[in-house]
N, C-alpha and C positions, 0 to 999 in steps of 0.2 A: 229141302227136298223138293226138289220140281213138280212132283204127284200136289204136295200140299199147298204149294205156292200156285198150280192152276186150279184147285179146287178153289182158292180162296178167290180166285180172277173168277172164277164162275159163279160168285156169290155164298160160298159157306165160310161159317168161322171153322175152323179145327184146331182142337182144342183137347187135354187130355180131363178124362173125368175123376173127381176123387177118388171114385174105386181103381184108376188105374188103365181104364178103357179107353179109346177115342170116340169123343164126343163132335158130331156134327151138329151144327145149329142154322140153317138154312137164314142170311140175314139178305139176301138179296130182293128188287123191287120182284113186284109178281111174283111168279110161281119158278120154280126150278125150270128149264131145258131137258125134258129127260134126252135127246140126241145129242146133247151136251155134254150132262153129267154124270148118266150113266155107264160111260167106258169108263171115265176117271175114278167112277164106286167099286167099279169091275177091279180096274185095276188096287187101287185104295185095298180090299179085301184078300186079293192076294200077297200084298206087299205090308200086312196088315203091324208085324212086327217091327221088321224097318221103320214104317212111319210112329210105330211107339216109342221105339228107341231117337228118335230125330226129337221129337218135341220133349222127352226127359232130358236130352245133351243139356240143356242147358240150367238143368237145377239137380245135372248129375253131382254128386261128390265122392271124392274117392275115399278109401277107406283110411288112418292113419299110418299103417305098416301092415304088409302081405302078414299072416300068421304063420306062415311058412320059413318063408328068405328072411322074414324083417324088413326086405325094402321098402322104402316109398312111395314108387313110381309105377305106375295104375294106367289103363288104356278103357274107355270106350266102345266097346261094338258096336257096329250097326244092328245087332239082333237084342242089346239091350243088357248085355254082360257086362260088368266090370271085372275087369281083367289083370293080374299082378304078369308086369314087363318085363319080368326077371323072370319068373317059373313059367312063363308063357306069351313071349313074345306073338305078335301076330304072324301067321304064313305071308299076308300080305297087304300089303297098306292100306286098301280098299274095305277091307274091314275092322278097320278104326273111324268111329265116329269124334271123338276127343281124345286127350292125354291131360293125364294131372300137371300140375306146375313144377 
């Protein structure tokens, strides 16, 4: 995600917290830029979801079979859903953040 990846060029880690939140850590030299960093928090906060579902993609796991269909096959959200492909395909591609194997 672009938001996270120039937060990170302006010196924060970002990071999700055990509870489940995003956790900023400020590791950069001196003090923050607020004319910098403060659009990126602006934006950060309203795109707050998004950015939680970005950094779960990658220790997402799907479930074994829909309890529904029985399928396999599992999608992703950008808003942090996991989703059965069979009872609920996406409208549109852009809101798939992964698919199962």
């Amino acid at each position: 995600m672009l938001l996270i990846d120039q937060l990170k060029e302006a010196g924060y880690d970002v990071a999700l917290s055990s509870n489940g939140n995003l956790k900023l850590t400020w590791t950069g030299d001196g003090e923050p830029k607020p004319a910098r960093v403060k659009p990126l928090l602006e934006q950060l906060s309203k795109n707050k979801a998004r950015a939680l579902a970005w950094l779960m993609k990658d220790t997402w796991r799907p479930p074994k079979r829909c309890q529904c269909c029985k399928d396999n096959r599992f999608w992703f959200s950008v808003y942090g859903a996991t989703v059965c492909e069979v009872c609920h395909p996406p409208a549109v591609e852009r809101l798939v953040l992964s698919r199962s194997p």
